[in-house]
C-alpha positions as CSV (number, residue, x, y, z in Angstrom):
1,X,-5.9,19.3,15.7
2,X,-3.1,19.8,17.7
3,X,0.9,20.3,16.9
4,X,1.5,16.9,18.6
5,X,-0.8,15.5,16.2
6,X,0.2,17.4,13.1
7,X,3.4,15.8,13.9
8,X,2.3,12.3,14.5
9,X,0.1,12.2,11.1
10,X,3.0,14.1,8.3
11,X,6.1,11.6,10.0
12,X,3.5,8.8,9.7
13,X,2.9,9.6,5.9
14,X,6.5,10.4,5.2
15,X,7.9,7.2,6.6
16,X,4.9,5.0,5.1
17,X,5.7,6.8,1.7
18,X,9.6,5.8,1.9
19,X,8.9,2.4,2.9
20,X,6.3,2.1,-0.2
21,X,3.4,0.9,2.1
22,X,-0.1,1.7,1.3
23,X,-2.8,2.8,4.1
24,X,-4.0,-0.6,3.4
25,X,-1.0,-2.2,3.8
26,X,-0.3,-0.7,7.1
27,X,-3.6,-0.8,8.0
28,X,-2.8,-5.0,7.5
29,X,0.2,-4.9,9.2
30,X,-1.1,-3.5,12.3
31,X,-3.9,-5.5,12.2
32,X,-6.7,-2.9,12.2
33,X,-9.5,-2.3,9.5
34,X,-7.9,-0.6,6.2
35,X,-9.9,3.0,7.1
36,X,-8.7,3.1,10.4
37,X,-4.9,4.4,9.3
38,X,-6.8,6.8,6.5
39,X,-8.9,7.9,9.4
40,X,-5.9,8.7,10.9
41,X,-3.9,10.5,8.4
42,X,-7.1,12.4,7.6
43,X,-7.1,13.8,11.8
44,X,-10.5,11.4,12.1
45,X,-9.3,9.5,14.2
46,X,-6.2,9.4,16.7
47,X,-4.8,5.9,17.7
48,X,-4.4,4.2,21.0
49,X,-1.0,3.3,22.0
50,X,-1.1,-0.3,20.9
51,X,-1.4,1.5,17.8
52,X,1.1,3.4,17.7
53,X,3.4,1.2,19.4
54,X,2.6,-1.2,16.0
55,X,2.7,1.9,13.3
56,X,6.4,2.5,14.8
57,X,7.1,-1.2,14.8
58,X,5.9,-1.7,11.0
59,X,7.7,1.4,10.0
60,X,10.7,0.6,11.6
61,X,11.3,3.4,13.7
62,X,11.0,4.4,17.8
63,X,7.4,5.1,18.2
64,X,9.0,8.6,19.7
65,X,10.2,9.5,16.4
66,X,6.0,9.5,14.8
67,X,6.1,12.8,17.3
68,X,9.0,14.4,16.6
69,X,8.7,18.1,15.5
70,X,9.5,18.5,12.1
71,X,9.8,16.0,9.2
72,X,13.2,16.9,8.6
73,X,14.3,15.4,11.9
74,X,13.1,12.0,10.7
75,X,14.4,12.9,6.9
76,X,17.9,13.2,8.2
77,X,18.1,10.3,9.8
78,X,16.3,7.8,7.1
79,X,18.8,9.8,4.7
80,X,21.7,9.1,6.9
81,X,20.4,5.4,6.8
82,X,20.3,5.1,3.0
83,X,23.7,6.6,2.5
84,X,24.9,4.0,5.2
85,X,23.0,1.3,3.0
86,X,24.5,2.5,-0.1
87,X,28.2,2.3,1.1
88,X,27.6,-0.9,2.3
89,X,26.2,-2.2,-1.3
90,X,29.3,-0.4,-3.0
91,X,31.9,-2.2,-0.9
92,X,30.1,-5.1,-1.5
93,X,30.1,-4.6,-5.4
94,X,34.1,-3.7,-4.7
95,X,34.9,-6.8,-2.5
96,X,33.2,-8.8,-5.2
97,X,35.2,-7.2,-7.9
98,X,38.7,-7.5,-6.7
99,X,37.9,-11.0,-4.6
């Protein structure tokens, strides 16, 4: 298996994980059998581009970012996200409360 794959398969995990997506419910969302994506994640199988073009899609994410180098890359920014999501819901709250 090769680092570009390595890549694909543990930011393909990660991001599933933090969305709270099963391989099944992936596999749904994409439209392909349910052992396909745990085919994948397993280094089984590699998908086409259709397929990664939907994982991306479905995750919510550039399909460029499923090979970027290092987990972390993709942490920060889905980190940076949920802070952004979390200041948003707090000046919500605080609107709310002084409105």
């Amino acid at each position: 298996m090769d680092k570009y794959q390595k890549d694909f398969i543990n930011n393909m995990k990660y991001l599933r994980s933090i969305k709270g997506l099963s391989q099944a419910q992936l596999a749904e969302s994409c439209k392909v059998a349910t052992g396909t994506i745990g085919n994948i994640e397993c280094g089984l199988a590699k998908p086409s581009f259709d397929l990664i073009i939907a994982i991306a899609s479905v995750l919510n994410v550039e399909p460029s970012e499923l090979f970027q180098t290092t987990e972390t890359e993709v942490n920060v920014k889905h980190n940076l996200l949920d802070e952004h999501k979390i200041l948003k819901d707090v000046y919500s709250q605080l609107k709310n409360f002084f409105e």
